[in-house]
N, C-alpha and C positions, 0 to 999 in steps of 0.2 A: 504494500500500500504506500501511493506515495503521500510525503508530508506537504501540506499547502504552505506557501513561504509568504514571508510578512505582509507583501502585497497583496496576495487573493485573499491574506484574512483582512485585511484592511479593506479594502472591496467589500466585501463580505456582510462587514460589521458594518457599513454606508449603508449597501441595501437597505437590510437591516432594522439601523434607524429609521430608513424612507418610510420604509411598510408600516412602520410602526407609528409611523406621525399618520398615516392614511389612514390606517386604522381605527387613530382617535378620532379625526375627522371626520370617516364614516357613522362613526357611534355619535358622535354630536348629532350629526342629520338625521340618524334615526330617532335620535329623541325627538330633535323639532317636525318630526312626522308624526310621532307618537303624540305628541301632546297636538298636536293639528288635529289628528284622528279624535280624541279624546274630547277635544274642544265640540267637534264638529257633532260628536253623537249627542253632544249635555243639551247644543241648539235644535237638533232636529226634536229630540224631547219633546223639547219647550213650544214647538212648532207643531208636532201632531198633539200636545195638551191643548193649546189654542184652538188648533183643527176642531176636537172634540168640544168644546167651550162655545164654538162659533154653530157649531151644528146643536149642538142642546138650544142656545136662543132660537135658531132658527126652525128648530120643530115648534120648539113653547108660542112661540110667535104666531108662524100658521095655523097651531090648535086654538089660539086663543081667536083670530082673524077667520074663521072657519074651514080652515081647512084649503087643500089644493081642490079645484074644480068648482069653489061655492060663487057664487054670484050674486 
């Protein structure tokens, strides 16, 4: 087996660090995806609660109004 001489570990240990900074970088972005996602489900919530909110007046409304088709 040959021995790697001070340059290819030198090399080596560059990559290395490169990958190693990439890799934090990547893990940053997926948290800001993560907490995106996270944001994005707490709104849609909040949005079919509304939905549901919007549609309960609008029954009580029409039952109170006579109903669809009254004249």
């Amino acid at each position: 087996m040959q021995m790697a001489n001070a340059s290819e570990i030198k090399h080596l240990e560059d990559k290395v660090e490169v990958l190693s900074a990439e890799v934090v970088a990547l893990k940053q972005s997926i948290e800001g995806l993560l907490d995106a996602w996270k944001a994005s489900r707490g709104l849609l919530s909040i949005i079919k609660w509304l939905a549901g909110v919007a549609s309960g007046c609008a029954i009580i409304w029409a039952a109170m109004h006579g109903g669809p088709g009254s004249h």
